[in-house]
RODO-2510 file (C-alpha; in nm, 4 decimals, decimal comma):
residues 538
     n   res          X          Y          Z
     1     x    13,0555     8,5180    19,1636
     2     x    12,9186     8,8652    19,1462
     3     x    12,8025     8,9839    19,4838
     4     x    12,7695     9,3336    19,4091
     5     x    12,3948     9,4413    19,5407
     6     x    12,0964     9,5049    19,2388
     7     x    12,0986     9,8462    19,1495
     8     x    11,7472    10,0454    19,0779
     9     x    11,9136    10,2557    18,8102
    10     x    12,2433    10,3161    18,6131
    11     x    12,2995    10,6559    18,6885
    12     x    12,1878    10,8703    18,9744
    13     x    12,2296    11,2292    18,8843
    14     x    12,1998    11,4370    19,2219
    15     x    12,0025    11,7974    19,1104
    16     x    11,8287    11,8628    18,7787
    17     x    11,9182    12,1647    18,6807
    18     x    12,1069    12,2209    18,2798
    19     x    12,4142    12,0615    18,3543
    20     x    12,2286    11,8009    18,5454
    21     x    11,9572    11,7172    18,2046
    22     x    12,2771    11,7634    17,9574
    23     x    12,4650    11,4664    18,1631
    24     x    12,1099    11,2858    18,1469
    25     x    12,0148    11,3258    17,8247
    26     x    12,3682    11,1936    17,6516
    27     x    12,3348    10,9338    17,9254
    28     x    12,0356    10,8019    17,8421
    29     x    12,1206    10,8831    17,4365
    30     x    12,3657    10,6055    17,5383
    31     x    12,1184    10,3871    17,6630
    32     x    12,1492    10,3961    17,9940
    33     x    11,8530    10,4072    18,2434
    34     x    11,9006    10,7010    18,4165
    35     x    11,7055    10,8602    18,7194
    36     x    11,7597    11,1752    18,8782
    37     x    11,6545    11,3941    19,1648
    38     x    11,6005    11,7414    19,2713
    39     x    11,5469    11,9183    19,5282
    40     x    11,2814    12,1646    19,4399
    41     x    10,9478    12,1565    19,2813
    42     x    11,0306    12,2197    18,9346
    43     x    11,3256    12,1496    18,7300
    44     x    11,5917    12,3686    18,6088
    45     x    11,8086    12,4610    18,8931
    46     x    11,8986    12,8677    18,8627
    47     x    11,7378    12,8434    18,5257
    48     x    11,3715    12,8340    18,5851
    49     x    11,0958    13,0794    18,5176
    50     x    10,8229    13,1847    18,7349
    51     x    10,5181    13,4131    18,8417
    52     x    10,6870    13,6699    19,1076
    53     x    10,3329    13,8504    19,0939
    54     x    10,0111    13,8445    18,9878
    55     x    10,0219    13,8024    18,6054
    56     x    10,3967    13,8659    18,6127
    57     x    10,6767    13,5645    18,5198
    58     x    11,0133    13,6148    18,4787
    59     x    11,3717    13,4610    18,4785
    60     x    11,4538    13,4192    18,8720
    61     x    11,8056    13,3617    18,9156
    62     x    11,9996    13,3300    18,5531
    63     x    11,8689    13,5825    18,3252
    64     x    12,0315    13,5954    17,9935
    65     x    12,1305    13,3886    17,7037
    66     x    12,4614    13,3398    17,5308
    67     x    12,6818    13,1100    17,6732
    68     x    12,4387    12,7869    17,5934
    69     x    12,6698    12,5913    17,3748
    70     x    12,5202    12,5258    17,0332
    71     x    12,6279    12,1637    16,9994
    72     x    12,4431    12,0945    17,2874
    73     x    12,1581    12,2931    17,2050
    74     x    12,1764    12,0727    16,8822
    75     x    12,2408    11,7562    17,0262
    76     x    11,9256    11,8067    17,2374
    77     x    11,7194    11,9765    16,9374
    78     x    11,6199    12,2791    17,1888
    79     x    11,4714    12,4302    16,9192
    80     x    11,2523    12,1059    16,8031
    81     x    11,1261    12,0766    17,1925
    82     x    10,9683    12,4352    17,1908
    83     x    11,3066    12,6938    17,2933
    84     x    11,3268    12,9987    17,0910
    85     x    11,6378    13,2406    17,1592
    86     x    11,5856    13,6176    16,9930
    87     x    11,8783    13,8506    16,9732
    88     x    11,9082    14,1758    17,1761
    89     x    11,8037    14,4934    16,9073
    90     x    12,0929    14,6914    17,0854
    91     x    12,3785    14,4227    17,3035
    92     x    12,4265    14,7450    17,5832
    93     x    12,2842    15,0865    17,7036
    94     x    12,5292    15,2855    17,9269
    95     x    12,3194    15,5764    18,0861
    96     x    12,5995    15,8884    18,1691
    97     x    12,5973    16,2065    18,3430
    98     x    12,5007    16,5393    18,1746
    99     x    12,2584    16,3636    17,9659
   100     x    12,4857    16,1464    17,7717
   101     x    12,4564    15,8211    17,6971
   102     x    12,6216    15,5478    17,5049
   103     x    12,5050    15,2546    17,2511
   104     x    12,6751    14,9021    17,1838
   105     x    12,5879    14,6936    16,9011
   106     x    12,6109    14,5217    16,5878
   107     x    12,6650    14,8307    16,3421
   108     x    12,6875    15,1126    16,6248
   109     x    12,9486    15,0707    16,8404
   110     x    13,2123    15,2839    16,6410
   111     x    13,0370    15,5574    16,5649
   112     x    12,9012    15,5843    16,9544
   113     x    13,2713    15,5639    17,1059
   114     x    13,3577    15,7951    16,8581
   115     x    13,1899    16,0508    17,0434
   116     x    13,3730    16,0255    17,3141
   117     x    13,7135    15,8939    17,1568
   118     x    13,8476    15,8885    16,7898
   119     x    14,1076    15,7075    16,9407
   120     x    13,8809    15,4175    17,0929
   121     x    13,6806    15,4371    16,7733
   122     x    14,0013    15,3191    16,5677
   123     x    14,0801    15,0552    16,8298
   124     x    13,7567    14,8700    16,8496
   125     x    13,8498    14,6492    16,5555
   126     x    14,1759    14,5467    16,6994
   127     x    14,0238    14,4904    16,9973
   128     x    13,7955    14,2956    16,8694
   129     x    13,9951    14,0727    16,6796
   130     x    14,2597    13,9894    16,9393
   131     x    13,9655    13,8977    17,1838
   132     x    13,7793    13,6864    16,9401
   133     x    14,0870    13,4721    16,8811
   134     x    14,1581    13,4209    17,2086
   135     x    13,8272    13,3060    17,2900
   136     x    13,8206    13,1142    16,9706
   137     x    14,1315    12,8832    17,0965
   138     x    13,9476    12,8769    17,4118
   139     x    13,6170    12,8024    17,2902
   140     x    13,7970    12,4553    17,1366
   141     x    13,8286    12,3720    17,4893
   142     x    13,4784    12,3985    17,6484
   143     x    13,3801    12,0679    17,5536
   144     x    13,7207    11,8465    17,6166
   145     x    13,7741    11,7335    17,9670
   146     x    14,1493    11,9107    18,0834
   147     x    14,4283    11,7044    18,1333
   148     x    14,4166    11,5778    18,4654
   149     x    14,7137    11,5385    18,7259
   150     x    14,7516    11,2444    18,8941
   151     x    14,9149    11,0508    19,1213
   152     x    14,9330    10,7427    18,9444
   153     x    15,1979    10,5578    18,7654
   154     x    15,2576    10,6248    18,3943
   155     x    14,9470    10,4301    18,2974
   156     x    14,7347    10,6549    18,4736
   157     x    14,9783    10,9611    18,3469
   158     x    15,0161    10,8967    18,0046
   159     x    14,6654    10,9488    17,8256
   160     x    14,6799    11,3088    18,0816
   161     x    15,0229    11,3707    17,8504
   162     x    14,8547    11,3257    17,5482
   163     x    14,5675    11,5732    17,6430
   164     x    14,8130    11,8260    17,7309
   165     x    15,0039    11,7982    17,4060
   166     x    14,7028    11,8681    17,2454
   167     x    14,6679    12,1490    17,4353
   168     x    14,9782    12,2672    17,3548
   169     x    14,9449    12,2397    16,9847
   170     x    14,6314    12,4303    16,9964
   171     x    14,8008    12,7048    17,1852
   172     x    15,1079    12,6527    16,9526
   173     x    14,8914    12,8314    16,6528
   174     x    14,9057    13,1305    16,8645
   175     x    15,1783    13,4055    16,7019
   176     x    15,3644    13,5808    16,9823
   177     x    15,1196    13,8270    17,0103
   178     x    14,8203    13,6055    17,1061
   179     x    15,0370    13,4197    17,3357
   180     x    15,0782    13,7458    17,5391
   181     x    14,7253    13,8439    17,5093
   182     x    14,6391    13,5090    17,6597
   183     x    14,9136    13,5907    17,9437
   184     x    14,7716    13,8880    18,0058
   185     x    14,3742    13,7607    18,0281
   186     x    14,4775    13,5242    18,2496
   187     x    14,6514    13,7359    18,4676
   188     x    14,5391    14,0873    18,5173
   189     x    14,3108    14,2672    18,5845
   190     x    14,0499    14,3767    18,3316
   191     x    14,0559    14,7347    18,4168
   192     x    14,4469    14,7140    18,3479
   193     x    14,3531    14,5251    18,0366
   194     x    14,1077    14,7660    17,9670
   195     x    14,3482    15,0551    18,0590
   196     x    14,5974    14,9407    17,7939
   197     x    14,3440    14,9455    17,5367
   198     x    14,1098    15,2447    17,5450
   199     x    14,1699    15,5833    17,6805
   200     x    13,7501    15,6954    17,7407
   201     x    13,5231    15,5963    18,0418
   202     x    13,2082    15,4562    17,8625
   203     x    13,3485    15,1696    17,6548
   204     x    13,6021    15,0832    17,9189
   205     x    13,2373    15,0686    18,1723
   206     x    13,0685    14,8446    17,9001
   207     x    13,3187    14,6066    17,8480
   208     x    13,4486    14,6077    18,2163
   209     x    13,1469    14,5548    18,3555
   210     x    13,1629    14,1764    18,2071
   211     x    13,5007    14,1706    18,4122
   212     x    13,2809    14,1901    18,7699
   213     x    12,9515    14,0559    18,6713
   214     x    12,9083    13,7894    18,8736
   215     x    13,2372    13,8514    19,0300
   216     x    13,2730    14,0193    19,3926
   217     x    13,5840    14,1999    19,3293
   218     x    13,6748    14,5181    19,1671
   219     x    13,7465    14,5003    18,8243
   220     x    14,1130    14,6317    18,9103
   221     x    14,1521    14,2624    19,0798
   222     x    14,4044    14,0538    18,9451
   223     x    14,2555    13,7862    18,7719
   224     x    13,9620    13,9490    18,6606
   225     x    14,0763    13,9618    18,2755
   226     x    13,9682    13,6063    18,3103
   227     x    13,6464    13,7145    18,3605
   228     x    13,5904    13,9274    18,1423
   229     x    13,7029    13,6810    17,8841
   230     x    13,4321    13,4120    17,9943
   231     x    13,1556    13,6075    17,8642
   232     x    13,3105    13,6137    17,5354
   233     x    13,2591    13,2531    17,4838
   234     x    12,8958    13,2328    17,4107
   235     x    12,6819    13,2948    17,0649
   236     x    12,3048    13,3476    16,9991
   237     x    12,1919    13,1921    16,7136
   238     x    12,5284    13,1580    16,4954
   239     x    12,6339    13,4911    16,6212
   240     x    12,9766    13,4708    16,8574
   241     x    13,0086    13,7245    17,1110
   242     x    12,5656    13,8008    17,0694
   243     x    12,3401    13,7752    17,4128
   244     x    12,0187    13,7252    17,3935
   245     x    11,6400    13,6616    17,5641
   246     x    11,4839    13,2945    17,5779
   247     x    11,0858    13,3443    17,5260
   248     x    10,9420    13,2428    17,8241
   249     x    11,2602    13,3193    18,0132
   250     x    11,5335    13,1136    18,1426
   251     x    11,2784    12,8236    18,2582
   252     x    11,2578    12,7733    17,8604
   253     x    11,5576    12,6376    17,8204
   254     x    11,5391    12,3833    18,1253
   255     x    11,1887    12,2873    18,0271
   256     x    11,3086    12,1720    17,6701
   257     x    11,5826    12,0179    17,7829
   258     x    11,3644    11,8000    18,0385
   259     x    11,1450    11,6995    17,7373
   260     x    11,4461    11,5734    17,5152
   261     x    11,5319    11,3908    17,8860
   262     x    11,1868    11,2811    17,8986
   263     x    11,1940    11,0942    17,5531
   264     x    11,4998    10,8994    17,6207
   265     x    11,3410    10,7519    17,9362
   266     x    11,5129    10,9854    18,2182
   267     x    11,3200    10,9660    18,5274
   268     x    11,3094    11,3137    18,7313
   269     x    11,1940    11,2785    19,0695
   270     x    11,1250    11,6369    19,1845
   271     x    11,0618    11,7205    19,5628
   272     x    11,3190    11,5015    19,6733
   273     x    11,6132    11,6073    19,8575
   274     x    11,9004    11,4135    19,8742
   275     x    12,0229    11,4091    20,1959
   276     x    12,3602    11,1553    20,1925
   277     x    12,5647    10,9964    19,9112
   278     x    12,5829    10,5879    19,9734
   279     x    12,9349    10,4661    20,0394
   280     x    13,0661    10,1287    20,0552
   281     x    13,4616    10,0041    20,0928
   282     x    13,4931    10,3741    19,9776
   283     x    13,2939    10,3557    19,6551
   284     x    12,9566    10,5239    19,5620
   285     x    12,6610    10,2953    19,5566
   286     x    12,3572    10,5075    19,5485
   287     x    12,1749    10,7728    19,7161
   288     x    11,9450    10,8470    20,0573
   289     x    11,6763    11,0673    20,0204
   290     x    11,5646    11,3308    20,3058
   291     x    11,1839    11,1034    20,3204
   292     x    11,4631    10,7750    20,4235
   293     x    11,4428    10,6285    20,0350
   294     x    11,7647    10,4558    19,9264
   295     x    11,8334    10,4693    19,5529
   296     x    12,1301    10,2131    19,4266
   297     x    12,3123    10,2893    19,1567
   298     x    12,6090    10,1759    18,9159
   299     x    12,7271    10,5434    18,9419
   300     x    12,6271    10,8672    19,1292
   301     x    12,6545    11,1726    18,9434
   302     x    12,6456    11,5421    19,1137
   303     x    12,5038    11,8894    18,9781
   304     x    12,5201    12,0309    19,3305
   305     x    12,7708    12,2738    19,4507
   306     x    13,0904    12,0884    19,5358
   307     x    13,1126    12,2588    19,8682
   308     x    12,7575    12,1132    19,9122
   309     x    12,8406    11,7765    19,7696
   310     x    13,1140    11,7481    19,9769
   311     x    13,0586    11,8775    20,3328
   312     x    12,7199    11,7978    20,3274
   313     x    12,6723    11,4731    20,1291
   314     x    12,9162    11,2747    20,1010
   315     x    13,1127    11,0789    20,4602
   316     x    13,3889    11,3331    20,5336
   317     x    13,5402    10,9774    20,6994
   318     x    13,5925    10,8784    20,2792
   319     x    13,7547    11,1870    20,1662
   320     x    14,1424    11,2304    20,1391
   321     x    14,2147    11,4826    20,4314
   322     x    14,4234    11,7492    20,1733
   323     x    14,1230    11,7065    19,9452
   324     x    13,8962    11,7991    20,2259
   325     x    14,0822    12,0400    20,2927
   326     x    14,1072    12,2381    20,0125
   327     x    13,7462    12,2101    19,9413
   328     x    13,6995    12,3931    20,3166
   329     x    13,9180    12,6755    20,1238
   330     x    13,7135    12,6764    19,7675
   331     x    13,6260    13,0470    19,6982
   332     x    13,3061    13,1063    19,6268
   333     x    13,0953    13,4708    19,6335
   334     x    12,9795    13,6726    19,3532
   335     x    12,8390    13,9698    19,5482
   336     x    12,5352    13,9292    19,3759
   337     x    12,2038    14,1036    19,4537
   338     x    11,9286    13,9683    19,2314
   339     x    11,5246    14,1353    19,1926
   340     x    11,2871    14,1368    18,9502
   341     x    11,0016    14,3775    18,9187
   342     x    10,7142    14,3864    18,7589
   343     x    10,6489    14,7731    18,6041
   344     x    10,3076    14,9651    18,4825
   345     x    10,5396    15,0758    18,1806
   346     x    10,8587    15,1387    18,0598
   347     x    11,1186    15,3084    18,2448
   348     x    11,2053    15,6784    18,0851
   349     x    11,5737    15,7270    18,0801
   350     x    11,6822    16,1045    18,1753
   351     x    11,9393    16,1070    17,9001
   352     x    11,7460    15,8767    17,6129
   353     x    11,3299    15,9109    17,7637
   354     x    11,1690    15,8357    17,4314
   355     x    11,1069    15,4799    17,3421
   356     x    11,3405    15,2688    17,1380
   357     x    11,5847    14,9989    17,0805
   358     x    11,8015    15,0770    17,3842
   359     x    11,5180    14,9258    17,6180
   360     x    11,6330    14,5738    17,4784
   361     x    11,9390    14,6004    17,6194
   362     x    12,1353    14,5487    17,9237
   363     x    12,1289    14,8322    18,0274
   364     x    12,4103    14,9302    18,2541
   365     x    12,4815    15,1576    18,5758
   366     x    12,8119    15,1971    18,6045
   367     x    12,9566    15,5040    18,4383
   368     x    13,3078    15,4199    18,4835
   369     x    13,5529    15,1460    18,6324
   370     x    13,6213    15,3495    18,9043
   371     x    13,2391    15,3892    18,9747
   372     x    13,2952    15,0107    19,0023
   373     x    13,5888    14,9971    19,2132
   374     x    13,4310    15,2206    19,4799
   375     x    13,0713    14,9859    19,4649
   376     x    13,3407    14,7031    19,5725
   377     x    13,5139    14,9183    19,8165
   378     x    13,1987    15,0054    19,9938
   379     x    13,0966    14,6749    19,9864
   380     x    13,4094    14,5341    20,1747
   381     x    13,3681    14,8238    20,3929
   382     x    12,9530    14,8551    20,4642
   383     x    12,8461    14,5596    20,3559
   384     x    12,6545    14,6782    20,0287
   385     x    12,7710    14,9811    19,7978
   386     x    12,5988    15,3093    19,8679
   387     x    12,6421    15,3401    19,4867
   388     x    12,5932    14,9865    19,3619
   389     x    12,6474    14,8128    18,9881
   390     x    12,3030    14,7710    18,8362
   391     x    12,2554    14,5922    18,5009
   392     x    11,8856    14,5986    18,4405
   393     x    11,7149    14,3776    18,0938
   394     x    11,3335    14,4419    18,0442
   395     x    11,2428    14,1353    17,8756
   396     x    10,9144    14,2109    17,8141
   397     x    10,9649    14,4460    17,5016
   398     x    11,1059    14,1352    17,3342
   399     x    10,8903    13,8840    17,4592
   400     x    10,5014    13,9841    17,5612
   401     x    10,4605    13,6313    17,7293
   402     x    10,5927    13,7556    18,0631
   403     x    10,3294    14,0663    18,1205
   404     x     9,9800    14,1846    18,0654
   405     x     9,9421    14,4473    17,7419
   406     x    10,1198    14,7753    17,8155
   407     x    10,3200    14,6568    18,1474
   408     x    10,6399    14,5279    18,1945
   409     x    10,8784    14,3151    18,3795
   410     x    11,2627    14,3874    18,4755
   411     x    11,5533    14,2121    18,5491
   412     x    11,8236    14,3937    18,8283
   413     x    12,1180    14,2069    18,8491
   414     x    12,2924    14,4088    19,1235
   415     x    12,6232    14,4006    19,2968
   416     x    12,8279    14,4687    19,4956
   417     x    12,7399    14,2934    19,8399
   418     x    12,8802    14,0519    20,0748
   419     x    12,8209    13,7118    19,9980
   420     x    12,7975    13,7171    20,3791
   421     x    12,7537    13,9849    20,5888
   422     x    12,9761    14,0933    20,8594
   423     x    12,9378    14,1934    21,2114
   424     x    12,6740    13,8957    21,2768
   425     x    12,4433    14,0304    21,0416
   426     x    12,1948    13,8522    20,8519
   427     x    12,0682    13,9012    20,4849
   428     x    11,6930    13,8621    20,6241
   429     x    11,7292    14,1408    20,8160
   430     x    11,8764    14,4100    20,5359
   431     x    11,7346    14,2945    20,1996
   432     x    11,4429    14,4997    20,2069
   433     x    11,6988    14,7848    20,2823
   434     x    11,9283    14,7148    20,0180
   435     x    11,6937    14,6491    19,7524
   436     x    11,5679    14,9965    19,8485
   437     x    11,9228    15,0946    19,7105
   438     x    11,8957    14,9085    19,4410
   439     x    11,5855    15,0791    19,3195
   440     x    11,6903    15,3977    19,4035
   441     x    12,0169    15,4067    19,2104
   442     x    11,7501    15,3253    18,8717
   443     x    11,5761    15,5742    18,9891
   444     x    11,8264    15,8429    18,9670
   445     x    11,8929    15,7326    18,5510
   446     x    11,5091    15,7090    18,5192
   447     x    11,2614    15,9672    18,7043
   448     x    10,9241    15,7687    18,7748
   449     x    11,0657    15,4283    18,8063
   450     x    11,0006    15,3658    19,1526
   451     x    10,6559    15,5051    19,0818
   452     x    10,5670    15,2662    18,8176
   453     x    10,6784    14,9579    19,0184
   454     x    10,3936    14,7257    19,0761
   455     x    10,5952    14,4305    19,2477
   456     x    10,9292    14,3280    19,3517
   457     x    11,1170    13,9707    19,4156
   458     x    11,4222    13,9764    19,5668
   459     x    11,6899    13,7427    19,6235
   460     x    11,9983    13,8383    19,8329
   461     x    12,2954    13,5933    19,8440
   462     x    12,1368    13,4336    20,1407
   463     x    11,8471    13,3309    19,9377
   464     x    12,0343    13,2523    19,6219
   465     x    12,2182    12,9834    19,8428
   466     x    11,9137    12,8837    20,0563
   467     x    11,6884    12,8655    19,7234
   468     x    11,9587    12,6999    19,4600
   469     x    12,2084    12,5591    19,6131
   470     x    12,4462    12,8893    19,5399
   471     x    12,6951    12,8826    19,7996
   472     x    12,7454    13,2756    19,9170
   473     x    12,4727    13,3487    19,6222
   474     x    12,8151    13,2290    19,4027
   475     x    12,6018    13,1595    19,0243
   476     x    12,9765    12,9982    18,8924
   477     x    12,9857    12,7314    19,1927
   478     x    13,3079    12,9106    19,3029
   479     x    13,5336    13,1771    19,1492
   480     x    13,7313    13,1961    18,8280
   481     x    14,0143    13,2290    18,9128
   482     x    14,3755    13,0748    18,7959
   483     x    14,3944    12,7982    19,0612
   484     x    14,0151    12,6973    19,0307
   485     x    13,9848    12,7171    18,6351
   486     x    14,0797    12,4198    18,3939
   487     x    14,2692    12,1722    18,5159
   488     x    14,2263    12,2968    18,9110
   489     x    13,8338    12,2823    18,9064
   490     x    13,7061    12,2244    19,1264
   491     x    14,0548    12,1284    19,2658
   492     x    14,3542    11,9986    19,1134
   493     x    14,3566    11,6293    19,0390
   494     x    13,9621    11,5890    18,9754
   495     x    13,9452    11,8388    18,6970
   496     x    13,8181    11,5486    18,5000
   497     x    13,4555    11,5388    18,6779
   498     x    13,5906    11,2204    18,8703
   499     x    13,5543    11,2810    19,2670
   500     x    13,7737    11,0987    19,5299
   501     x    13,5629    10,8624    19,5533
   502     x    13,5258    10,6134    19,3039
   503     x    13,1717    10,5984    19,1289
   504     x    13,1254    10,9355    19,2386
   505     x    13,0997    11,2094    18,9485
   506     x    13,0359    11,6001    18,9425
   507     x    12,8793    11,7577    18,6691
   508     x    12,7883    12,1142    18,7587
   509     x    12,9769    12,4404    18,7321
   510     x    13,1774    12,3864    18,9886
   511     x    13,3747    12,1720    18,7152
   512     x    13,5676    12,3293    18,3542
   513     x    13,4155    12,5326    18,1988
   514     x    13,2446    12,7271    18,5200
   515     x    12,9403    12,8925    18,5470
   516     x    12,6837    13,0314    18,2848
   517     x    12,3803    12,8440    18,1346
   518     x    12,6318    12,6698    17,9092
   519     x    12,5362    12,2242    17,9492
   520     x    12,8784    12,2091    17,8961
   521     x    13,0454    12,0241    18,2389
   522     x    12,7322    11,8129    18,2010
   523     x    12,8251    11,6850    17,8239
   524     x    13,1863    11,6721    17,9386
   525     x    13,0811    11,4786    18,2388
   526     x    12,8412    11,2146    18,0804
   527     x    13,1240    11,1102    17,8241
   528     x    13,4196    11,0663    18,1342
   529     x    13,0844    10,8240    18,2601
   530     x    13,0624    10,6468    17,9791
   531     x    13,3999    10,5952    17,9121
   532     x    13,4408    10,4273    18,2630
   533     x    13,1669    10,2313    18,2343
   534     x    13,2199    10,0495    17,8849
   535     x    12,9623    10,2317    17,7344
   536     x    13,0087    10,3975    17,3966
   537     x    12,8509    10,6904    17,3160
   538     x    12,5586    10,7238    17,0287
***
């Protein structure tokens, strides 16, 4: 006799933002009923667009495009349910001293590093190459679930063996040479990478800077290759390696997403805080909401932070004590400052002022690694850096939905800052402050940017957290690094989206592959669902 409770749904998926409508839509593709619920107003997690001032919209939180994998995007037919992606005219725009400047791009990059290095010039291609086949082999992984270590008996060990021998053979078609490379990208640190590679400042600022974005750490950090690597992965429209702009922002992507949701059946309930995961004999049954609701479920799926999931969610009474233990110790903190600003025009660049291709960029201020080391330094030290990282896009001279005629709007992503601040000191009190700094290091590449600003939105770590769910304003769900990538994330033994509790599933970047707008953890997820429920996939 089945005694097991009715359940209102099949799946409960705990926060809709991508990963959370990629696990829903292959759920429901499956046909299952699925229902899920977030937190906020509007769905999309750290991917949503919105008005920041009068007549101004813009990407809040992610700002970017390139790491969206293009199966999913397929799978989902993005493109069908309204999402456009355009390409960046120029991929980056590194403002220098004494008037100098330099260019990245399809068709450029040579002959700008060649001004500052023959050498570098000749080593781009080589470069190039060994990257690109490193994040080739690595790109065949973003959709498998890692091998998982377990406890169990050789039942549960075996099909884990035959993942990792796949593994293995993949990595096997590495020569010698791409073997170390992947050694050495897993290991150090990108500016040493960097260092081994390229003798002049400017490319080794463009290509570092990927190393630290996102990343509190200096880009001399071991670890950091890794990084650096991670931003290789992605591809706009068939191009590998390409970033680009979503029209209508990030919120684009989210919103088409929810519509493919929408015509499977998903159910998003939106204003509705989750505030515990149901347990019963130690399994997951269903969901409370903060208004008292109970949702029942066959299986509870999570696109919250794990740190969230776990110390806030879920009974700490149900959770193995080493496993709550390391999850006390996750790492998270990205040092990430993040404004938007809505301009009367476009920003004049001391050493490029006229008009062109360049302001589709990201455009980068950072001259130099150790320019970056020192904005970390000062960080750990102050609390901000007196001379912070600024990558600025102004989206609106590719897309002319997200300002009036004539006027613009401008993305800052700024480090580095504590995630939290030290000496008792509270983000509320200082952003103002720091985004001063912000501004004024722009300022100092472009004369009359501070003049032109109209508006400003501003989210210090504190708010990232308090606003999406980013633990220390953390947009990966917890850092890449070696013993919280892969098979470790977000902690060895559930690197297969399966929590430790049973019925209980994560699905957000705190699992392989990480962070980035990618839908990947919440394909991956979905088909380790199905698979333990019987279900197959369609």
């Amino acid at each position: 006799m089945n005694t097991r409770r009715a359940t209102d749904t099949d799946v409960l998926i705990i926060g809709a933002g991508h990963n959370g409508l990629a696990c829903a839509f292959y759920l429901a593709r499956a046909g299952l009923k699925v229902t899920m619920l977030e937190r906020r107003g509007v769905v999309g997690g750290a991917a949503v667009t919105e008005e920041f001032h009068p007549g101004f919209r813009n990407s809040v939180a992610s700002y970017t495009v390139s790491l969206l994998n293009p199966i999913i995007a397929a799978d989902m037919d993005l493109a069908g349910h309204g999402l456009t992606v355009v390409e960046r005219k120029v991929a980056n725009f590194l403002p220098l001293p004494c008037g100098q400047y330099l260019l990245t791009g399809e068709g450029r990059t040579k002959a700008e590093v060649a001004r500052f290095s023959a050498k570098d010039a000749d080593r781009l291609d080589a470069y190039g190459e060994r990257l690109d086949l490193i994040a080739d082999v690595l790109r065949d992984l973003i959709l498998q679930t890692p091998p998982n270590v377990t406890d169990g008996g050789w039942g549960a060990a075996l099909p884990e063996l035959v993942k990792g021998l796949g593994l293995g053979r993949r990595l096997s078609n590495l020569d010698m040479t791409g073997r170390r490379d992947l050694l050495a990208l897993f290991s150090q640190s990108a500016g040493d990478y960097l260092d081994g590679w390229f003798e002049s400042d400017p490319i080794k600022a463009v290509f570092g800077f990927d190393g630290v974005v996102g990343n509190y750490g200096s880009p001399y950090t071991p670890g950091s290759a890794y990084v650096l690597l991670h931003h290789v992965f992605g591809e706009v429209n068939g191009k590998k390696g390409a970033w680009g702009h979503a029209i209508g922002g990030m919120g684009a992507i989210t919103q088409a997403m929810a519509k493919a949701c929408a015509e499977l059946g998903v159910e998003i309930l939106t204003d509705t805080p989750v505030r515990e995961v149901i347990t019963e004999k130690g399994v997951a049954v269903g969901a409370v909401t903060e208004a008292g609701r109970a949702i029942r479920a066959r299986v509870v799926v999570s696109n919250v932070h794990p740190k969230l999931l776990f110390q806030k969610l879920v009974d700490p009474g149900v959770l193995p004590p080493d496993f709550k233990e390391r999850m006390d110790r996750h790492r998270n903190g990205s040092g990430t400052f993040r404004m938007n600003v809505a301009l009367s025009e476009l920003p004049k660049f001391a050493c490029l002022p006229q008009p062109g291709d360049h302001m589709t960029a990201g455009i980068i201020m950072a001259p130099s690694l150790a320019y970056m080391d020192q904005a970390y330094m000062d960080a750990r030290m102050y609390g901000w850096s007196k001379a912070p990282i600024v990558e600025m896009l102004i989206p609106s001279t590719l897309d002319d939905t997200l300002a009036p005629p004539g006027q613009h709007v401008a993305s800052l992503f700024c480090q580095h800052v504590q995630p939290t601040l030290s000496g008792g000191r509270s983000w509320d009190d200082h952003r103002e402050e720091v985004a001063d700094v912000m501004i004024d290091t722009v300022e100092a590449q472009a004369p009359g940017f501070k003049a032109s600003i109209l508006g400003r939105q501003i989210n210090s770590p504190l708010d990232l957290e308090r606003t999406f769910g980013l633990i220390g304003g953390d947009i990966f769900h917890g850092k890449l690094e070696l013993d919280q990538l892969f098979s470790a994330r977000p902690v060895l033994g559930h690197g297969d989206y399966r929590a430790p509790v049973k019925g209980l599933y994560m699905c957000g970047a705190g699992g392989h592959p990480g962070g980035g707008v990618t839908g990947a953890p919440g394909h991956n997820a979905a088909r380790e669902v199905l698979k333990d429920l019987g279900v197959r996939k369609r």
